[in-house]
C-alpha positions in Angstrom: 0.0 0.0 0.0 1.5 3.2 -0.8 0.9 6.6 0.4 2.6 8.8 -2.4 -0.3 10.5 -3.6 0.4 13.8 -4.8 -3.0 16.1 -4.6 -4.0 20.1 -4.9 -7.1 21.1 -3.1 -9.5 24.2 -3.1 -10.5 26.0 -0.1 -13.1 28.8 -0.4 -12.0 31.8 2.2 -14.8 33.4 4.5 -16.6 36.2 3.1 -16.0 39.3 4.4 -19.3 41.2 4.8 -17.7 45.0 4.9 -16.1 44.4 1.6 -17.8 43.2 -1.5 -15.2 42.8 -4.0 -17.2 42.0 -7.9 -13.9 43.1 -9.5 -11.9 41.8 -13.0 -9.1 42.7 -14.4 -7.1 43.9 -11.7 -3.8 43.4 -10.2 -2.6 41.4 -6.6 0.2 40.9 -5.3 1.6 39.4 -1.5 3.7 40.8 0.9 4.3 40.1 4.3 0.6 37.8 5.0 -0.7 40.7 3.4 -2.5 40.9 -0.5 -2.9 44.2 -2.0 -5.4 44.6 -4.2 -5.0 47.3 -7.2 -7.6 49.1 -9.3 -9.7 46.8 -11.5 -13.0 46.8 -13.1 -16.2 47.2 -11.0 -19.0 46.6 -13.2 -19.4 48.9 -15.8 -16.9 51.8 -13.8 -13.3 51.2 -13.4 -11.4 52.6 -10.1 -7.9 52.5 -8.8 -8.9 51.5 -5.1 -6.5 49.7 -2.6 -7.7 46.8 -1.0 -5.7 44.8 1.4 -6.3 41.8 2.5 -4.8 40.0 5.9 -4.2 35.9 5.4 -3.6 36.1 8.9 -7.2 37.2 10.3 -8.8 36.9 6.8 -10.4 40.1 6.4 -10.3 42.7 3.8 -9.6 46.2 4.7 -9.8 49.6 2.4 -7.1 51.7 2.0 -8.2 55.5 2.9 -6.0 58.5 1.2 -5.5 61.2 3.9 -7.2 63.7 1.5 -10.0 62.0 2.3 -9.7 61.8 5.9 -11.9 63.9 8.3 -9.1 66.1 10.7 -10.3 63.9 13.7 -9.2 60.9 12.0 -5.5 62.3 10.8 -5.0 63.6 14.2 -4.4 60.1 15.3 -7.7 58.9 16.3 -8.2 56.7 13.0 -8.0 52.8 12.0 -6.7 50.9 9.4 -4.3 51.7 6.6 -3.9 55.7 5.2 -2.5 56.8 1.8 -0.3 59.7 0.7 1.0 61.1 -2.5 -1.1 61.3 -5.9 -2.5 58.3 -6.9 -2.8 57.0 -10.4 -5.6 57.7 -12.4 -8.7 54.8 -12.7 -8.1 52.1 -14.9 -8.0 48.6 -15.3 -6.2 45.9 -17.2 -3.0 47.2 -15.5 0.0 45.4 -14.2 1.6 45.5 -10.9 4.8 44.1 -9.6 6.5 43.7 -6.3 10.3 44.7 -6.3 12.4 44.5 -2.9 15.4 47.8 -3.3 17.2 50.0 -1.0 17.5 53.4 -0.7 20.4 55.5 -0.2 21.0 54.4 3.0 20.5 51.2 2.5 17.5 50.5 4.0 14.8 47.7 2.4 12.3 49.3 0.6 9.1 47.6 -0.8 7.9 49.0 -4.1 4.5 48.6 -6.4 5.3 49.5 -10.1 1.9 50.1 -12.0 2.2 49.6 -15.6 -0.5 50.9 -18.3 -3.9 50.1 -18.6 -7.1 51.0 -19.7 -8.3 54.2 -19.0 -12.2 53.9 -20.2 -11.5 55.5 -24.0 -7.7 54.4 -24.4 -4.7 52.4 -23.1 -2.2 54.2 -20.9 1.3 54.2 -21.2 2.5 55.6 -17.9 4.6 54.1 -14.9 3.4 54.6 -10.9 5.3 53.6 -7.9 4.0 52.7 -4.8 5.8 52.2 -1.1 4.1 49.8 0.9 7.7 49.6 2.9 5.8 51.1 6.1 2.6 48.7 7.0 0.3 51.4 8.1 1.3 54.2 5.5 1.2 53.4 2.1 2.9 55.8 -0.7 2.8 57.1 -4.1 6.1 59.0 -4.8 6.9 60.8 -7.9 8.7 59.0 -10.8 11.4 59.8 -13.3 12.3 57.3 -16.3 14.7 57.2 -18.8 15.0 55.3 -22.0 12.2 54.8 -24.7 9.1 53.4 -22.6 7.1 51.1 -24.4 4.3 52.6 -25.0 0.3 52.5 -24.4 -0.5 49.2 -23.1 -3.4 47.3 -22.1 -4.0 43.4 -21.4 -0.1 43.2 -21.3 1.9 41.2 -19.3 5.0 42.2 -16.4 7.1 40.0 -13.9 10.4 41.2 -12.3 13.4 39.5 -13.0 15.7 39.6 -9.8 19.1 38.6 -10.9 18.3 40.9 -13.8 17.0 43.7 -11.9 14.3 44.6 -14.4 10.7 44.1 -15.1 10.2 42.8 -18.4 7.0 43.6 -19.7 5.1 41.4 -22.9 3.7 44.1 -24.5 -0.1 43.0 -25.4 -2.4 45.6 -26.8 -2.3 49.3 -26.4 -5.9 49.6 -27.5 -6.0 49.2 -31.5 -3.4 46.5 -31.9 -2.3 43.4 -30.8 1.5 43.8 -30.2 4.8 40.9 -28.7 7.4 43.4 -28.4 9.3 42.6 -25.2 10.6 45.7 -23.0 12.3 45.7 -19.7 12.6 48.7 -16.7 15.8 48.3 -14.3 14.6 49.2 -10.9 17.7 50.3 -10.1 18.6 53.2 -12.7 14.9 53.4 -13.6 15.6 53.3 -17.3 13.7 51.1 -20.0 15.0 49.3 -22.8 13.7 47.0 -25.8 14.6 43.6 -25.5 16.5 41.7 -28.1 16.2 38.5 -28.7 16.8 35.3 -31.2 14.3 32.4 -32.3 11.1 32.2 -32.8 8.7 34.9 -30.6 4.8 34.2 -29.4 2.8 35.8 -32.3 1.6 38.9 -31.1 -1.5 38.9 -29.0 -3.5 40.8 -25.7 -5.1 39.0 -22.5 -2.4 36.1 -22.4 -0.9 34.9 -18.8 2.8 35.2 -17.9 5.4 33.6 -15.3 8.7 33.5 -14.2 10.5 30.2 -13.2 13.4 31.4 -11.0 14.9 27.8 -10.7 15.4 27.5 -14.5 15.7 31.3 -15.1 12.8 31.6 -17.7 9.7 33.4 -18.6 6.6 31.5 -19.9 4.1 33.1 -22.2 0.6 31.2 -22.3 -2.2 31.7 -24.6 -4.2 35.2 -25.2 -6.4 36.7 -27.5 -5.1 37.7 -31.2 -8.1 39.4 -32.8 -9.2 36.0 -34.7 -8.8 33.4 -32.6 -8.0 31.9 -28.6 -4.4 30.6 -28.4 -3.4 27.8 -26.0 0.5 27.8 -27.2 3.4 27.5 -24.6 6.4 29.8 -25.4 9.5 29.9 -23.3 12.2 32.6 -23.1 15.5 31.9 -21.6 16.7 34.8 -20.2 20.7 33.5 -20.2 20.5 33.6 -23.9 17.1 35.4 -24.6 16.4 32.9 -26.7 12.8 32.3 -27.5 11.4 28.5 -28.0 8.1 27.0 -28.0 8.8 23.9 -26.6 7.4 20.2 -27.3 5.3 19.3 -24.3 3.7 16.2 -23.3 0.5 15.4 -21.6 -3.0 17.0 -22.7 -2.5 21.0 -23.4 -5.5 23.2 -22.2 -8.3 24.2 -24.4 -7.4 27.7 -26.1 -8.3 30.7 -24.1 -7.4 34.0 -22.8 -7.6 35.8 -19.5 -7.0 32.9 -17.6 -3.7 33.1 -15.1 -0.9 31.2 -15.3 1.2 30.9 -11.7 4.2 29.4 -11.0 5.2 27.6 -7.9 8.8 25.3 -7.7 9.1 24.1 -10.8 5.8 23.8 -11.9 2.8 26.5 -13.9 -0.8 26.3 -12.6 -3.3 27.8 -15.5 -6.4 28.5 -14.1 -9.5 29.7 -15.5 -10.1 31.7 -18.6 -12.6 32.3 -21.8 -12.5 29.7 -23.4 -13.9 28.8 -27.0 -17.3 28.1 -28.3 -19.0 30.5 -25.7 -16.9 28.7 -22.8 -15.9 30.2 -19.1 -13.4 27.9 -17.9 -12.9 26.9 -14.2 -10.3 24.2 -14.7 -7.2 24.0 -13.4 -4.3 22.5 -15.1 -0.2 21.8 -14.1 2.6 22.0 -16.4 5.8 20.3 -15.2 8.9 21.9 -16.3 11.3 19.0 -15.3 9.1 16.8 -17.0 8.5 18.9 -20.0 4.9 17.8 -20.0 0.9 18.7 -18.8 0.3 16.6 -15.5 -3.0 15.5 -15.9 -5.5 17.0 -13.4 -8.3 14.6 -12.3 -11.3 15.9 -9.6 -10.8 13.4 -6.5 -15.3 14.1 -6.0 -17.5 15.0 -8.3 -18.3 18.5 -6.2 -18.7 20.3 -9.4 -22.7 21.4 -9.5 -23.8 23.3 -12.4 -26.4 24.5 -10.8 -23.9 26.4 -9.0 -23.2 28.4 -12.0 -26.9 29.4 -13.4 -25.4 33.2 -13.4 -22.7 32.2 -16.0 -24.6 33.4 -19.4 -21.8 34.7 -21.5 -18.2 35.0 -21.3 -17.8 38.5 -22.6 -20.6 41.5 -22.2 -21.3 40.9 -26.6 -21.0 37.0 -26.4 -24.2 34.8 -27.4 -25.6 33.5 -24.1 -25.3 29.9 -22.4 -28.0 27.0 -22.3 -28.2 25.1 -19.7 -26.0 22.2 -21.9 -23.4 25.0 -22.4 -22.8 25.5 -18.6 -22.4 21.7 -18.0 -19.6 22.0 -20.3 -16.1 21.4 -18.9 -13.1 23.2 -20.6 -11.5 20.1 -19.9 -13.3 17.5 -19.8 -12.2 15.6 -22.6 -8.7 15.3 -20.6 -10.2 13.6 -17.7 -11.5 10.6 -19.8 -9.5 7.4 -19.5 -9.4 5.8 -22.7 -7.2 2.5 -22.3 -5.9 2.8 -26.1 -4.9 6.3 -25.2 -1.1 7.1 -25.2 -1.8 10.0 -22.8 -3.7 7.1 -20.5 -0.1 7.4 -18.8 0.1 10.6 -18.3 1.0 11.0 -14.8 -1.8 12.3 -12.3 -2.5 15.0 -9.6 -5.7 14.3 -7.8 -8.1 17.3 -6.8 -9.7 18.3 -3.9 -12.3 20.6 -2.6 -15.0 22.0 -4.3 -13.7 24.4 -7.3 -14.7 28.1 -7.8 -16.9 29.0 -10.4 -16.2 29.8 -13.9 -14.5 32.9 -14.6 -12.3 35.0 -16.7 -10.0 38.2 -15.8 -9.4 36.9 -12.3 -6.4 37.6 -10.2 -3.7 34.5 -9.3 -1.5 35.3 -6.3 1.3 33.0 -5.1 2.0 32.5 -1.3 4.8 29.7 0.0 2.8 26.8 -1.9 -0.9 28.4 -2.1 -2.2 30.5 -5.0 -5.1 32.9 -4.1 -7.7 33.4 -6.7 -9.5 36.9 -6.4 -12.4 38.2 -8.2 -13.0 37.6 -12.0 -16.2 37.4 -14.0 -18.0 35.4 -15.7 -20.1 37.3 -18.5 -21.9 40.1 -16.6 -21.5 38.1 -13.0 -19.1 39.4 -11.4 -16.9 37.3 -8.9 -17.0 38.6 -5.3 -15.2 35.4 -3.8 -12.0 34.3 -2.5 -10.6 31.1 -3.1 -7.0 29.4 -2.5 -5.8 26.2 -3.8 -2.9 23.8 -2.0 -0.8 23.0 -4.6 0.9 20.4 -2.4 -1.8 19.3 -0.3 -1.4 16.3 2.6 -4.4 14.3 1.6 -5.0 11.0 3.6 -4.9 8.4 1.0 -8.8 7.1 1.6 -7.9 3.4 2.3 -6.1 5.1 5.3 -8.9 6.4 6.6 -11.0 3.3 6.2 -8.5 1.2 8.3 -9.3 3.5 11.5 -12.3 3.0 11.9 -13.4 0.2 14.4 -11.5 -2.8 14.8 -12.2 -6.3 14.3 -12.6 -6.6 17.5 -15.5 -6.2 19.1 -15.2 -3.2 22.0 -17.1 -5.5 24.1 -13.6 -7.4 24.6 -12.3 -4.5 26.5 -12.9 -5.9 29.5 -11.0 -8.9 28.9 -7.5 -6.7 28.6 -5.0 -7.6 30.9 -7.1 -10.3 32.3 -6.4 -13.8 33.8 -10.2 -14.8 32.6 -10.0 -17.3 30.3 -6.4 -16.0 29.1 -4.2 -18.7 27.4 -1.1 -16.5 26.6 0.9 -14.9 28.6 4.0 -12.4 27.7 6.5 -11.1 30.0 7.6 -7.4 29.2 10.4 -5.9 31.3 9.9 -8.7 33.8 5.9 -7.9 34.0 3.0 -10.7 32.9 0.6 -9.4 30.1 -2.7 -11.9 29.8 -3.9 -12.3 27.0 -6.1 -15.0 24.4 -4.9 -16.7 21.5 -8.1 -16.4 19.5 -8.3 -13.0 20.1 -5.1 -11.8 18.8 -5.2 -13.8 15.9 -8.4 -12.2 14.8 -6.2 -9.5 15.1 -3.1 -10.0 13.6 -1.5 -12.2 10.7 1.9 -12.1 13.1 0.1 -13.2 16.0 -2.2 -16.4 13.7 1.3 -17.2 12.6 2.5 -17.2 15.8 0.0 -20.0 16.7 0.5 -22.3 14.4 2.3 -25.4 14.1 5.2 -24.0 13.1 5.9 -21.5 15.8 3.6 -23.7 18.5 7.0 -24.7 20.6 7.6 -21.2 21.3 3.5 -20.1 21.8 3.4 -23.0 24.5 5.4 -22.2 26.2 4.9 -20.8 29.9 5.9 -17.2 29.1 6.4 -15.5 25.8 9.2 -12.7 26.5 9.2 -9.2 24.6 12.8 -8.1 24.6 13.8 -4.6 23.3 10.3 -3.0 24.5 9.0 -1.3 27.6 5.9 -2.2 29.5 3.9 0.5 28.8 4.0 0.9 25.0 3.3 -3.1 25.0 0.5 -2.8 26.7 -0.7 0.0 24.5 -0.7 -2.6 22.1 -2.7 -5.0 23.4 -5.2 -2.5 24.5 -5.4 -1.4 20.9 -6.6 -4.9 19.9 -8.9 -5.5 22.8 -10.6 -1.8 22.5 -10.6 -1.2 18.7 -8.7 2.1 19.7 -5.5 3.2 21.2 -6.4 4.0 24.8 -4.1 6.5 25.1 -4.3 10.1 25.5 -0.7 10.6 24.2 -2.4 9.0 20.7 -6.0 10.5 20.6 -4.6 13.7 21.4 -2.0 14.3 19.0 -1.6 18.0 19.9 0.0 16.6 23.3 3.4 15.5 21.2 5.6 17.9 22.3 7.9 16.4 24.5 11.1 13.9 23.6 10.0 10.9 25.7 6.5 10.8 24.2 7.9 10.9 20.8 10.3 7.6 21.5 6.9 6.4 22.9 4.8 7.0 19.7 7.8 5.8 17.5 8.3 2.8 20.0 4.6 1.5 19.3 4.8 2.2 15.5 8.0 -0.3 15.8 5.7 -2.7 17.3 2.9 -2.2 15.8 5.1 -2.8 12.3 6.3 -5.7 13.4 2.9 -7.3 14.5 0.6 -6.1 11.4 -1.4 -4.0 13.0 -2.5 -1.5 10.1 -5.0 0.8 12.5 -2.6 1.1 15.3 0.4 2.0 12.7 -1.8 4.4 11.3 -2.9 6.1 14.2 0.9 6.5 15.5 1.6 8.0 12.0 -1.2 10.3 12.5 -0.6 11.3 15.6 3.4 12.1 14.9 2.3 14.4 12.7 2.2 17.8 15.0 6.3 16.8 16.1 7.2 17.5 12.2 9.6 20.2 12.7 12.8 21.8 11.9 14.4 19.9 14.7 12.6 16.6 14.7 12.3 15.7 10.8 15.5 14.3 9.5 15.3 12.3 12.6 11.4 11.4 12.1 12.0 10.7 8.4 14.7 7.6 9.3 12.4 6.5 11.7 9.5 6.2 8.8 12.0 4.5 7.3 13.0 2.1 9.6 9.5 1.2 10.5 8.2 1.3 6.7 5.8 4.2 7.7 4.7 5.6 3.8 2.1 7.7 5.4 4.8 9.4 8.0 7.8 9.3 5.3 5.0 11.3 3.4 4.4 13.9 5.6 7.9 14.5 6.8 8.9 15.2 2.6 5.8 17.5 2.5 7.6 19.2 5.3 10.5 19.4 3.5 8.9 20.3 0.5 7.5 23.5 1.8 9.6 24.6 4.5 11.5 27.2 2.2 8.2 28.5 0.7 8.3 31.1 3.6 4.5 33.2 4.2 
């Protein structure tokens, strides 16, 4: 039985009743357990408002300008978050990008850059900078460029490149055209340049999805909208040799679409959402692999997906034909979760999700934190999106046979009382110079060790007076044995696995997995697994992971590489 089951789960966040979101197209980005929300489109009005949004206590909070302040509150006797300087101008279908600098005397600064947009009756084609450096005081200061900027732009694309220093910025529309010029802003010397570069570009296109992979040093290009048609083509720039490729992938591609988001995390690109064709909202989600070159194929672990759900979602943009009802049972991908056995891509390796997915939308927000990516906002035709939701890309799921083997034992409960008891016991081990009682029958209902024990070819040994249990204390034997009599582990150190936070009751827990290894008891195994999980920790896994080992523990050698795994995604 193995426990190496790799899964991604949704989790819809509380809704916060003094802020109703209903925005598209615009911009989030993290810092600190904090998501700041940029302008965006609000229905038919477009606004540059400042929403932030606390991980930590899960609320959203407004972001005041102290223009707009009443004296009493700028006197000190306010709450919440203030804003100085002159903000941008309303738009939407703006960037906005994080970059960490220092100032002249060296001190950390934490800067939004603002790029373009649409601005109601044209794109835009100017830079803003914001200082979210101080937690309660948020800043627009005054900018000065050099270098030919690239221009109006609108449904473009930006990521910062850190060993680079520059944002580079897939150019998109700028309101007439569809355009794939590449430019790039050094934070540093603020000063733009065009990018150069060899092979074969993305064709030029508006409302595609970008991402940088820092381990490999590239920047991935995904789909978009080119006037005639939806794209779904993967382009790669290495940005060592600025050298563009579309590379051979395996696996089943997504369906062709545009505003959708594309989201990196380790070595791997979530695409989520998007307008699809044929009239299509998509809420699929789909993983492209970079080590392996190839789509991971994305398969729902429930069928939690309810269409009736969805009975808002009529069109995917506001001059699109509407929906039937046969239209909104329609899955952007649903012809890549059918197995077909004469299938190459039957083989395609698989990622089981979890959780009940959000609905379908278009021009949502994707925002990456350690492992989880928050989706924000989004519409779906006229409906717009005022949820939250954020998906585990590396989600601990208990494989489901697991959970089937703890629930009550073979063993009736009713045997309880027999525990430990002289009454019709004929067994009898000697731990650590004490007499267990126990019964034959009993623990060979139990246990294939224990029935093997009894037989013929062991029978010597099993009649004898007194079995002895060398190499094992009293107490954790016992656990044992009450564990077979009760159906449970009667033991508060197990039940209550928040309790493991001392050294001695860890070499207890990992003392009764030993033994409950070696006498094929699956429950009691599991429930020691379990229950080890709250001592994963910086100190205790190496130590914890050779102990799985030694044991043949899948599910706790599982949860000690999760650990691992996610330990240097840092919140």
């Amino acid at each position: 039985m193995s426990y190496e089951t790799e899964a991604i789960k949704w989790e819809e966040l509380p809704a916060d009743p003094n802020i109703t979101l209903a925005v598209k197209n615009h911009a989030v980005l993290h810092h600190k357990g904090r998501l700041f929300l940029l302008g965006g489109s609000f229905g038919r009005t477009h606004r540059m408002d400042v929403l932030i949004y606390s991980i930590e206590e899960k609320s959203w909070s407004r972001v005041k300008h102290n223009d707009d302040m009443r004296p009493s509150q700028v006197l000190g006797r306010r709450r919440g978050v203030i804003m100085t300087g002159t903000p941008p101008s309303s738009r939407n279908g703006h960037t906005a990008t994080l970059v960490h600098t220092r100032d002249e005397h060296g001190e950390e600064r934490a800067l939004i850059y603002i790029i373009g947009g649409w601005m109601g009756h044209h794109a835009s084609s100017d830079l803003h900078i914001l200082d979210i450096t101080n937690p309660n005081t948020l800043k627009w200061i005054p900018t000065q460029v050099d270098g030919i900027s690239p221009g109006a732009c609108n449904m473009h694309s930006a990521d910062f490149i850190p060993h680079l220093r520059e944002i580079f910025v897939f150019r998109g529309g700028d309101g007439s055209a569809y355009l794939n010029d590449l430019h790039a802003l050094n934070v540093d010397t603020m000063k733009w340049r065009q990018i150069s570069t060899s092979g074969k570009a993305p064709e030029p296109r508006a409302d595609h999805a970008s991402a940088y992979l820092s381990l490999t040093k590239e920047l991935f290009i995904f789909g978009g909208w080119n006037g005639r048609e939806r794209l779904n083509d993967l382009h790669m720039l290495n940005l060592e040799t600025f050298v563009w490729s579309q590379p051979k992938t395996g696996g089943v591609s997504p369906q062709p679409r545009a505003g959708m988001t594309l989201t990196a995390v380790r070595d791997k690109l979530f695409v989520f959402g998007g307008n699809g064709t044929q009239s299509t909202v998509c809420n699929d989600v789909h993983l492209f692999d970079r080590s392996k070159m190839m789509f991971i194929q994305v398969v729902r672990a429930t069928s939690s997906m309810n269409c009736d759900a969805y009975k808002n979602c009529e069109t995917f943009s506001d001059s699109c034909p509407s929906m039937d009802s046969s239209q909104c049972s329609m899955d952007c991908n649903s012809f890549s979760n059918m197995d077909n056995p004469n299938c190459i891509d039957s083989f395609v390796p698989r990622v089981m999700l979890h959780g009940t997915s959000p609905g379908r939308r278009a021009g949502h927000s994707a925002t990456t934190v350690g492992r989880f990516i928050y989706i924000i906002g989004g519409s779906c035709g006229a409906d717009y999106r005022s949820d939250c939701f954020v998906l585990d890309t590396d989600s601990l799921i208990l494989p489901q046979e697991a959970m089937e083997k703890v629930g009550p034992n073979l063993i009736s409960s009713q045997l309880s009382h027999l525990c430990n008891s002289e009454t019709f016991s004929d067994v009898v081990f000697l731990v650590q110079g004490r007499r267990i009682y126990a019964h034959k029958l009993v623990l060979s209902l139990a246990s294939e060790f224990f029935r093997a024990m009894f037989t013929n070819e062991f029978k010597e040994k099993a009649d004898s007076a007194e079995i002895e249990i060398p190499h094992c204390s009293y107490d954790s034997f016992m656990i044992v044995i009450q564990s077979i009599y009760s159906g449970t582990a009667n033991m508060d150190l197990i039940i209550h696995p928040s309790r493991i936070n001392r050294e001695e009751d860890i070499e207890q827990l990992l003392e009764i997995l030993y033994l409950a290894d070696q006498l094929l008891l699956d429950q009691l195994k599991i429930i020691c697994q379990q229950s080890l999980k709250e001592s994963i920790n910086e100190e205790t896994v190496n130590y914890l992971l050779k102990a799985s080992q030694n044991a043949n523990a899948k599910l706790l050698e599982s949860m000690c590489r999760h650990y691992v795994r996610n330990s240097m995604l840092i919140l």
